[in-house]
Structures are given as C-alpha cells and as structure tokens.
N, C-alpha and C positions, 0 to 999 in steps of 0.2 A: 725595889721600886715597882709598882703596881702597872701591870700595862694599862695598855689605853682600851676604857670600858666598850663594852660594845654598840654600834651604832644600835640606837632605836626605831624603829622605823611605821609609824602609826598607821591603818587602813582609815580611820575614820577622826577627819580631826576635831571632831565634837567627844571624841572618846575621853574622856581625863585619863592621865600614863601616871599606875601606879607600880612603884618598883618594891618588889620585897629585898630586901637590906641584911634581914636576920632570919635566919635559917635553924634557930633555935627550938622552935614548937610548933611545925606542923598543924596542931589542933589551934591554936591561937591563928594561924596564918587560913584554914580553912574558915573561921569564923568572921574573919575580913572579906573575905571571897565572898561567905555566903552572905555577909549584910551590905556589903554592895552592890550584890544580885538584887534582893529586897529592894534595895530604895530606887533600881531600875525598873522592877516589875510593878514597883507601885504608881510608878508615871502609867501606864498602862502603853508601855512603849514608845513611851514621846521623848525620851531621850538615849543616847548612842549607850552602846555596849560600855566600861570599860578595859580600856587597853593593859592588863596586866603583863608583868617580866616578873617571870622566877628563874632569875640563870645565877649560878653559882658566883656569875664572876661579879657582882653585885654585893656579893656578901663582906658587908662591914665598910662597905662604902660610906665617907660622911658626908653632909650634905654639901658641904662647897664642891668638892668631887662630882657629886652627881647632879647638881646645877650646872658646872661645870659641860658635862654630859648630855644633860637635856636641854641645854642651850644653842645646840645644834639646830632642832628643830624649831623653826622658825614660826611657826604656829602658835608656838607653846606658851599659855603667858605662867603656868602653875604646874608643879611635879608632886607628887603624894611617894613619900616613902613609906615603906612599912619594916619601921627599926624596930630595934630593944624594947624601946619606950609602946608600942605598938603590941608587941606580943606580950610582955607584961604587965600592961593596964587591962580591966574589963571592959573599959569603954575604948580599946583598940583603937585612941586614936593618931589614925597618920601624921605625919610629918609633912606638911606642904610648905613647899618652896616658891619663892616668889623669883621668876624669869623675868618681870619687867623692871625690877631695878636694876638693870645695867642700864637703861634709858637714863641712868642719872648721871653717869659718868663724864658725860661733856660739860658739863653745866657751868656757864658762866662766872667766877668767885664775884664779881662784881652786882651779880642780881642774884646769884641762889647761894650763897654763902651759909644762911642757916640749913640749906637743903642737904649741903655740903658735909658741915659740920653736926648735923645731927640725921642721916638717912634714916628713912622710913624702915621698920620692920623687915625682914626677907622671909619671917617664917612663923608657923602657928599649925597648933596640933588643930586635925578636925575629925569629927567621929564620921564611920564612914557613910551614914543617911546625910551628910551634909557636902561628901566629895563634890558630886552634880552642881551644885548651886555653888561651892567656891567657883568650881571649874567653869561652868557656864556665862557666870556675872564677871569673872575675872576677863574671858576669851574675848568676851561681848564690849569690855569696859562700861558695864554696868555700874560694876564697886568695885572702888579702889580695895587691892590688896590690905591696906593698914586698917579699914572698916571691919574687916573680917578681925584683922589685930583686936581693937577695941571691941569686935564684938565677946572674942574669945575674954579679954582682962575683965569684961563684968559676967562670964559664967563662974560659975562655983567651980566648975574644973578645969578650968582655965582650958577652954575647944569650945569650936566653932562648930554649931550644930545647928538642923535645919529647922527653922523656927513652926514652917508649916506641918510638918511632918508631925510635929509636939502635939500642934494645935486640930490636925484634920482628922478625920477617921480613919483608919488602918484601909489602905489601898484606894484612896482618895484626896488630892490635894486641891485645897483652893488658890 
C-alpha cells in the first residue's frame, strides 16, 4: 500500500502545481521545465512562477491519487501532472485535473440528475504554453473546466493550447 503523498504546500497561489509522475526521461521532463519557463517569460512577467514537485515519492502516482492529494489545497481549482503520456509525446502535453468537480457531489437527484448521471469531464491533456491560461481562467471561474474539454475534442491533438500565443508574435500577447 502506498503511503500518504506528501503535503504540497504552494508560496504563491496564482502559481499553477505541476507534479512530475514519470521519472522516466530527464531530457523529456527538462523540456517541460523549459517551455513552461517560455510562456512565463513571454507574459513579460505578468504572471506567477510555476510551482513545480519532482519528489520520487510521486512517481507512478494516478490521477485519482493525486487529485486526491491536491485537493488539500483549498485554492486549487486545476493540477498538471507530468506522466507517461507527457514524456512521450513531443508536444509534452500535461495531464490536468480538474479539483472543482467534487462541487458536484451534493447535488440534488431531484433537480441535477442528468448532472448526476452524466459528470462533467475531470481531465484534458494541455501543452505546456497553455498551463497559465487553464490555470488562471479555471482559479478566476473565468471558463468552466469542460470548455477547455471541448476545446481540446476540436484540436487535432486532442490539447488544450493557448490560442494567443498561436496567434501573437513571439514574446508578445494580445
């Protein structure tokens, strides 16, 4: 049986908490690092660091687990894992979890029954220039988690990616 993960514990809660999962390829796991660096330096510092965790004891963790985990933090509405699926795609995209659907769990069977019977999404891979703007819109209840869903089901590779970023010049967004 797997102890209990370790507390996370955030300095800045605009940070989005990405946790590495797979400890499998180093050079895959730096190249998350550094494209999440990228699409903070490209705010020209208008948005918080990310909070990364590379602890062992994380390793092979599945997402209910580590929802589970980051559900502690009470801030939190999104988690970014960086699994399998991350270190061996080229577009490294994360694993985000969605913390606000246990908001469903009281719900009425008499008025949310289809809510009930058919929940919202909990997850959706996103490339890492689009982490910020899950994270952000998600914190803010900008966009519903399942918008990001649908946005992912009409890309080509099924991720959520940041649309300005596609569209602006390199170290400039509108």
């Amino acid at each position: 049986m797997r102890e209990e993960l370790p507390r996370v514990v955030r300095d800045d809660a605009w940070a989005p908490l990405v946790i590495r999962t797979d400890f499998t390829d180093d050079a895959a796991w730096r190249e998350v690092v550094a494209a999440l660096a990228r699409a903070v330096d490209g705010e020209g510092g208008g948005e918080s660091a990310v909070h990364l965790v590379e602890d062992r004891r994380w390793e092979g963790v599945p997402g209910d687990l580590a929802l589970a985990a980051a559900a502690r933090d009470e801030e939190l509405s999104v988690v970014f894992l960086a699994d399998d699926v991350t270190m061996r795609s080229p577009l490294r995209p994360l694993l985000a979890l969605d913390l606000g659907a246990d908001d469903d769990q009281d719900l009425d069977p008499v008025y949310y029954q289809e809510l009930i019977d058919s929940p919202p999404p909990r997850e959706v891979r996103v490339v890492p220039d689009a982490v910020h703007t899950v994270h952000g819109n998600t914190q803010l209840a900008n966009v519903d988690f399942a918008e990001f869903v649908e946005d992912a089901a009409a890309d080509p590779d099924g991720v959520v990616r940041d649309a300005t970023a596609a569209s602006a010049p390199t170290g400039s967004r509108g």
